[in-house]
C-alpha positions in Angstrom: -6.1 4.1 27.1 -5.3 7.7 27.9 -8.2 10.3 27.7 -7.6 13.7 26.5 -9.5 16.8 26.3 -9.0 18.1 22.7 -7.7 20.4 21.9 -5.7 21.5 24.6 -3.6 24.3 25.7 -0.5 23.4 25.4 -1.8 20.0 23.2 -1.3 17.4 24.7 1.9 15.4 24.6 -0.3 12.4 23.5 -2.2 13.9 21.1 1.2 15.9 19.7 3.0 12.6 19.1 0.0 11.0 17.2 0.1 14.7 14.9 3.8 14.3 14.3 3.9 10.7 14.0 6.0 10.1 11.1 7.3 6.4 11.7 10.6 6.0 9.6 14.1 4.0 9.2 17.3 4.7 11.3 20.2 6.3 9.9 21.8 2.5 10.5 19.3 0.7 9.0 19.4 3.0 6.4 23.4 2.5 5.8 22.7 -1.8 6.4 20.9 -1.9 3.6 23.1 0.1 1.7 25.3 -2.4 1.6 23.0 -5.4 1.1 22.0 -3.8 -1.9 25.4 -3.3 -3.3 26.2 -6.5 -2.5 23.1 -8.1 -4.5 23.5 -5.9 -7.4 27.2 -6.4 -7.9 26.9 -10.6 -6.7 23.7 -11.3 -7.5 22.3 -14.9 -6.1 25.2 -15.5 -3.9 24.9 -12.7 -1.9 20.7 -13.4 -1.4 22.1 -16.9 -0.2 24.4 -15.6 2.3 21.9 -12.6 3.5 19.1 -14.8 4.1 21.3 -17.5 5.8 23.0 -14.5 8.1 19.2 -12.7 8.9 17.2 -15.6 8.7 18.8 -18.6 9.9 17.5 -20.4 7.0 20.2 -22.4 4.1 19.1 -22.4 1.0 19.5 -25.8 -0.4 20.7 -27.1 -4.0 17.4 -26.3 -5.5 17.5 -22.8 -4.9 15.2 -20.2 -3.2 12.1 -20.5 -6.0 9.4 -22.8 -5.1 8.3 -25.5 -7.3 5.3 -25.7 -8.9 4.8 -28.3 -7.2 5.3 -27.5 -3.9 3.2 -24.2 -4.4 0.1 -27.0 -5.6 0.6 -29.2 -2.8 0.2 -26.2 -0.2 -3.1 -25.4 -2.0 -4.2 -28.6 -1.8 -3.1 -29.4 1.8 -5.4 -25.9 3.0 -8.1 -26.5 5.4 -11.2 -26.5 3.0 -13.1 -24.0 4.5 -10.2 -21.6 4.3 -9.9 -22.2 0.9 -13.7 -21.7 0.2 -13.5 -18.5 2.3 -10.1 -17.5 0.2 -11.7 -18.2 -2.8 -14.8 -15.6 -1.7 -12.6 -12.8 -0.9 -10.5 -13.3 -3.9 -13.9 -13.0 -6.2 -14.9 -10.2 -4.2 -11.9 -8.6 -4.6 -11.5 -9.3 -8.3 -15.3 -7.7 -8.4 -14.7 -4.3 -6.9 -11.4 -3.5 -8.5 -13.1 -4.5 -12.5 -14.5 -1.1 -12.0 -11.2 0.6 -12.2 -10.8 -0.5 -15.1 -9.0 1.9 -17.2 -9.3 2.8 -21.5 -7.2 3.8 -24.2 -9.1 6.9 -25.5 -8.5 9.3 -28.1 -10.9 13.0 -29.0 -11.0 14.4 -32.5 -9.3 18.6 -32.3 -10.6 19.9 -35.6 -8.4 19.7 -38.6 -8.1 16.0 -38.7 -5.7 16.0 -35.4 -6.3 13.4 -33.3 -5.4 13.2 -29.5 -5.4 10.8 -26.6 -4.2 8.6 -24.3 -2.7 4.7 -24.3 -3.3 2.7 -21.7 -0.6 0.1 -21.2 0.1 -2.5 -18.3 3.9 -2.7 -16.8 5.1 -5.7 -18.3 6.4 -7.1 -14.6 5.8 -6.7 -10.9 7.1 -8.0 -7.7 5.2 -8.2 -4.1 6.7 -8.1 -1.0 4.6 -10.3 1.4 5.6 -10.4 5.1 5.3 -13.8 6.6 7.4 -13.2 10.0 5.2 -12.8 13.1 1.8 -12.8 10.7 1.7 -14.4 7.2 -0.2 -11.6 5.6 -1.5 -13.8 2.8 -4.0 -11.0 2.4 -1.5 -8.3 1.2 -0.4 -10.6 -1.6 -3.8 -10.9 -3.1 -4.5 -7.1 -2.5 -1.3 -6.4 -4.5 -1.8 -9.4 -7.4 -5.1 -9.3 -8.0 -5.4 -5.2 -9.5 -2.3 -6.1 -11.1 -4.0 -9.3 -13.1 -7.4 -7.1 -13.8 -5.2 -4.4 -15.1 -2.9 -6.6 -17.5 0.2 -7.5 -15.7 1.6 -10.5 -17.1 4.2 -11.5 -15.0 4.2 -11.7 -11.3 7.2 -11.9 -8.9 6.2 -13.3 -5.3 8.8 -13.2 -2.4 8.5 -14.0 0.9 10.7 -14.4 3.8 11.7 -18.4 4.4 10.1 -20.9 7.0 12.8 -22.8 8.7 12.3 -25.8 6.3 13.3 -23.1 3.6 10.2 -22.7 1.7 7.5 -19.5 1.9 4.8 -19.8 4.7 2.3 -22.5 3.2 -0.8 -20.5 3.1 1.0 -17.7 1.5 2.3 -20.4 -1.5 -1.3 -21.6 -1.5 -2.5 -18.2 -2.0 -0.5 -17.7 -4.7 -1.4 -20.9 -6.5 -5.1 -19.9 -6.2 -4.5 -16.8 -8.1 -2.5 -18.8 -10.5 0.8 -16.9 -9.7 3.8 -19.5 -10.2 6.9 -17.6 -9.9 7.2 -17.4 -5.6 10.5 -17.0 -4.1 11.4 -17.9 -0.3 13.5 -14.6 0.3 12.4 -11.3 2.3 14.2 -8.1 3.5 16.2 -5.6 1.7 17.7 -8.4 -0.4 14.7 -9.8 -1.9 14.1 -6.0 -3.0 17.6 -5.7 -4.5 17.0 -9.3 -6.4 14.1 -7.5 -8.0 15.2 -4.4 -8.3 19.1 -5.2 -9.9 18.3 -8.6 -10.9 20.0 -12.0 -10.1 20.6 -15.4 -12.0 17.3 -16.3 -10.5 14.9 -13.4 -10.4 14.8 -11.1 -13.3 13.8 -7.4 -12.9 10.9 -6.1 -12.1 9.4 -2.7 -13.1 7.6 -2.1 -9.6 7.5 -3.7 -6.3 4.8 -3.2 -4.0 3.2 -4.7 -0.8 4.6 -4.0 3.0 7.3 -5.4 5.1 10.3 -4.6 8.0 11.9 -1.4 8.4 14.4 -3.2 6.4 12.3 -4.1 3.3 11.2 -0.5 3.6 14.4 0.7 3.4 15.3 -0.9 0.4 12.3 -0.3 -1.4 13.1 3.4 -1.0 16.4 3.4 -2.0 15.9 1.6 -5.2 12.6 4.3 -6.0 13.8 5.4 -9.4 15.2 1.9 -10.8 12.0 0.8 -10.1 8.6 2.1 -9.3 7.8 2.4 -6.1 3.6 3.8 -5.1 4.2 4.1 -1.6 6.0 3.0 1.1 4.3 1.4 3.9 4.5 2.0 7.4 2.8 1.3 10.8 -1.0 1.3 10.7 -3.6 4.1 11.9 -7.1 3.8 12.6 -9.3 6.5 13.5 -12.7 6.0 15.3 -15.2 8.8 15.4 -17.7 7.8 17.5 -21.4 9.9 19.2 -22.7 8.7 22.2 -24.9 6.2 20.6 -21.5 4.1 20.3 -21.3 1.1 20.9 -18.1 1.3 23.2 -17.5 -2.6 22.8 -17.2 -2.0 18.9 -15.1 0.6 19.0 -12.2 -1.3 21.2 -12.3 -4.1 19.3 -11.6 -2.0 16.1 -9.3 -0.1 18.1 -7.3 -3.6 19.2 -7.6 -4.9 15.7 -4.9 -3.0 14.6 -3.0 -2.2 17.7 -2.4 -6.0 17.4 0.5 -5.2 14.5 2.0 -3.6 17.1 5.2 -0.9 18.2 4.4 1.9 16.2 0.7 1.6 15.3 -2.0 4.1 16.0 -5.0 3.4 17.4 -7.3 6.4 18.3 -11.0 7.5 19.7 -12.3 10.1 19.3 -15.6 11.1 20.6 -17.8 14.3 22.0 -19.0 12.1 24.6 -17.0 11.7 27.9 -19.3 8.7 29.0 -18.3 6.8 25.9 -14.7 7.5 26.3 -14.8 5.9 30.0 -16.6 3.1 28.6 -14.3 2.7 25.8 -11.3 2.7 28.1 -12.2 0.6 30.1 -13.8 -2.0 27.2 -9.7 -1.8 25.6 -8.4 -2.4 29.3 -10.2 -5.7 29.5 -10.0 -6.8 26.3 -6.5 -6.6 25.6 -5.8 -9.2 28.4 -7.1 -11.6 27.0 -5.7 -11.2 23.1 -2.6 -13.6 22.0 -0.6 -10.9 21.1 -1.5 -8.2 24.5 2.0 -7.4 25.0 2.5 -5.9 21.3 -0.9 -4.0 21.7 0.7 -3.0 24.9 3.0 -1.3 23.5 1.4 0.3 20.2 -1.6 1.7 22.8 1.5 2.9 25.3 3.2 4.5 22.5 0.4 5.8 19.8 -3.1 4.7 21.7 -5.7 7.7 22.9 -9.4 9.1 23.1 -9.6 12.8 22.7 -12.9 14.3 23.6 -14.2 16.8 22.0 -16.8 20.2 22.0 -18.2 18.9 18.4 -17.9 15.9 16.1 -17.1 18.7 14.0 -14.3 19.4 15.6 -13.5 15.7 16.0 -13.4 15.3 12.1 -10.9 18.2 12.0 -8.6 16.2 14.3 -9.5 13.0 12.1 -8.5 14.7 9.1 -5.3 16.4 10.8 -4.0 12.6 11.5 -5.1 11.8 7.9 -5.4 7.8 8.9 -4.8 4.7 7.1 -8.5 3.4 8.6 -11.5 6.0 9.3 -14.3 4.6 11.2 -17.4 7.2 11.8 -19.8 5.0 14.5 -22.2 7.9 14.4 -25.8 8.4 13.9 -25.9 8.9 10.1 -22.6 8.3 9.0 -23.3 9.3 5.3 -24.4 12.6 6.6 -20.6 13.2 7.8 -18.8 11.1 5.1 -18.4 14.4 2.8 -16.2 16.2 5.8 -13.7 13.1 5.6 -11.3 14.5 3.6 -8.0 12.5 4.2 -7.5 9.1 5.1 -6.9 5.6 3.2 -10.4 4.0 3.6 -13.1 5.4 5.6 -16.1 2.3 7.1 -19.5 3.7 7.5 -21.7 2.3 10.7 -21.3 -0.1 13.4 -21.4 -2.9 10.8 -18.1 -1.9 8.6 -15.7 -3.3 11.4 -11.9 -2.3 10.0 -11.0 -6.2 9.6 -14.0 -6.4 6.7 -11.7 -4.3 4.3 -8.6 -6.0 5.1 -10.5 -9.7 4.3 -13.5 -9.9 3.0 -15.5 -6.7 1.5 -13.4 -6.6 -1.4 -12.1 -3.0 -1.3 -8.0 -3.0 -1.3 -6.4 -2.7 2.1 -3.4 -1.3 0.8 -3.5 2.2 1.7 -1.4 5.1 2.4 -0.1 5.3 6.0 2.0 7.9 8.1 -0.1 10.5 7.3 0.7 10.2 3.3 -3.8 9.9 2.9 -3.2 14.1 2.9 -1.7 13.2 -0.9 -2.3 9.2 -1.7 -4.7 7.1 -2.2 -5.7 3.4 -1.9 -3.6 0.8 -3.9 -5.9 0.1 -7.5 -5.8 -1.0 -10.9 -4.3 2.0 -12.2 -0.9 1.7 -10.1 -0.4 -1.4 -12.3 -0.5 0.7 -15.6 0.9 3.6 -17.3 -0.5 6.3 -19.7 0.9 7.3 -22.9 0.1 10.8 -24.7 -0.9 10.3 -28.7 -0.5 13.2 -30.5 -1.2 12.6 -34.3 -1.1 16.3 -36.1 -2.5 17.5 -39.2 -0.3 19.6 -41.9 -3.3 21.8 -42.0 -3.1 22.1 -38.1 0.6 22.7 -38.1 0.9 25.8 -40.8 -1.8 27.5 -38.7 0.4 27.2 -35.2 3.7 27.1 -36.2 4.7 30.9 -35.4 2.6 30.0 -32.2 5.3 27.0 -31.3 8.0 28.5 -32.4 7.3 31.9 -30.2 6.4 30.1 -27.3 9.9 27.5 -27.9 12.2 30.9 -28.3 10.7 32.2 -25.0 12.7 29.8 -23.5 15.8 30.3 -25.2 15.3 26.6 -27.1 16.0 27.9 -31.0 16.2 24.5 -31.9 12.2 23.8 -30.8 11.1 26.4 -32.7 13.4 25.5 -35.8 12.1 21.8 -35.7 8.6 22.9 -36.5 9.2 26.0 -39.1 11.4 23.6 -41.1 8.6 21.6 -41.9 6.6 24.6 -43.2 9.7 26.1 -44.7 9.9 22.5 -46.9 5.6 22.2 -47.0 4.4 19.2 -45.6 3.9 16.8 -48.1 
């Protein structure tokens, strides 16, 4: 990995590239799905067949693109039994942490008998995206599902791109089954998001889609932001290891290759006031990679996005943290909590040698949904509360509103909105009965 003095004078070309990296869609892709989309909303099912048999190579048979229950149950039961026991711990971990996000309807008393609050209501319908290409993120889906179940979210729309036999990857179907979701579709890309974005004969509407994908899926889950609700849009993953000489340099690579593993695009980077560590750590990724399945796609995500800046400070080094604003923060330091309060943008931050990144995405229960491309500056983790909305109660007094009419009405004309302030004084005009 390239080592650079930070900061520099000019910065570094490196270093500039990581700053600017904003990771987006082509103007053609952009335009590509255009017309997928059209094409979905205007022919509905037909035009999902024929898109996933031109991108995918895949016909969808007589039965359609929606697995049977059956099919999703026999996948369940056909998983290796300690992969389902370990499944089965994550999902209870992950069930655990997000109960506490739990949000209430709640209403305060204003004087005069008004009452005011707010309702808390789940969407009545959401559809994941779950990539199953290179990877079968199986993970994503129950980081998406699971906040949506705690928070109310009574029906759940899977899709998934198709295996050549047609059906979703089998550990993604038996994911789904665990978590008692039933409605799984074998269709990915930008028309699986216009099928639940427009509708089809086969999948009805959803109110939001979440959960990662292509640059296509990305694509058309920004251009159908408004018909349905979109949190965020996902792109290439960051991490961010700040690290003291005390580091462990082996740790630090592997965290570092745990991500560049997702590959083109991804951001992997040191940074360190030791110059002894960042030799070490070099040369620990150098060896390392050669021997990982997938070395030519951390290749090119270290070749790209991959560096160790070394720094005066750490302090300095957690101003350059927070100027990337990463997906993953990693502080290998003597006394990480000490630092923690400085960390003021990124997704998810892992305190001490022990919080490897790959704990979060798996196993500690935390979601590993998080805001990428720099977006941790503005957004936060995926939680319960993207999976509900809030609605203002305002339940008025006729005591209440003869005091503060002439208030309402002042404050309406200001505007220039007569009819606001007439709406209110004809209810005084008329006394409230």
């Amino acid at each position: 990995m390239e080592i650079i003095a930070y900061p520099s004078e000019p910065l570094a070309d490196k270093i500039e590239s990581i700053l600017r990296r904003r990771i987006g869609v082509t103007d053609e892709v952009e335009e590509a799905v255009r017309q997928v989309l059209h094409q979905v909303r205007t022919r509905g099912d037909q035009a999902v067949v024929e898109y996933t048999e031109r991108f995918d190579g895949v016909s969808v048979g007589e039965g359609g693109y929606r697995m049977s229950s059956a099919v999703l149950q026999k996948e369940l039961d056909g998983l290796d039994a300690s992969l389902k026991s370990d499944m089965e711990a994550a999902v209870a971990n992950i069930r655990s942490f997000h109960e506490h996000q739990r949000d209430k309807s709640w209403f305060v008393e204003d004087g005069d008998g008004v009452l005011l609050g707010k309702k808390v209501t789940p969407i009545d319908r959401l559809g994941i995206c779950v990539p199953a290409g290179e990877v079968p993120l199986f993970s994503s889906l129950l980081m998406c599902a699971l906040p949506a179940q705690i928070a109310g979210v009574k029906e759940i729309c899977v899709v998934s791109p198709p295996q050549q036999d047609g059906q979703v990857h089998p550990v993604i179907a038996a994911a789904a089954r665990l978590i008692g979701i039933d409605e799984v579709h074998a269709v990915g890309g930008a028309q699986a998001v216009g099928a639940m974005a427009h509708g089809t004969e086969t999948v009805a509407i959803v109110d939001k889609i979440v959960g990662p994908g292509s640059p296509y899926t990305v694509a058309a889950q920004k251009q159908v932001f408004g018909l349905v609700g979109i949190p965020m849009l996902p792109g290439p993953s960051e991490i961010v290891v700040l690290a003291d000489e005390c580091a462990n340099p082996a740790y630090i690579a592997a965290d570092l290759l745990s991500q560049a593993e997702h590959g083109w695009g991804v951001a992997s980077v040191c940074i360190t006031d030791s110059r002894a560590l960042a030799d070490a750590v070099s040369a620990e990724v150098e060896r390392r990679a050669k021997t990982l399945p997938r070395a030519d796609a951390v290749r090119a995500a270290l070749e790209e996005y991959g560096a160790i800046a070394v720094v005066d400070t750490l302090d300095l080094g957690l101003e350059l943290l927070n100027r990337i604003a990463p997906e993953h923060a990693e502080l290998l330091v003597a006394e990480p909590w000490q630092w923690l309060d400085q960390v003021r943008h990124c997704g998810a931050v892992f305190l001490g040698e022990a919080a490897s990144e790959p704990v979060g995405d798996y196993f500690a229960g935390t979601n590993h949904v998080l805001p990428t491309n720099g977006a941790a500056r503005y957004a936060s983790s995926l939680g319960v509360g993207d999976f509900v909305k809030t609605t203002s109660v305002i339940a008025y007094t006729k005591t209440r509103l003869r005091n503060t009419q002439a208030t309402v009405a002042r404050l309406a004309r200001a505007e220039s909105l007569e009819a606001h302030a007439r709406a209110v004084e004809v209810r005084c005009e008329e006394e409230l009965s």
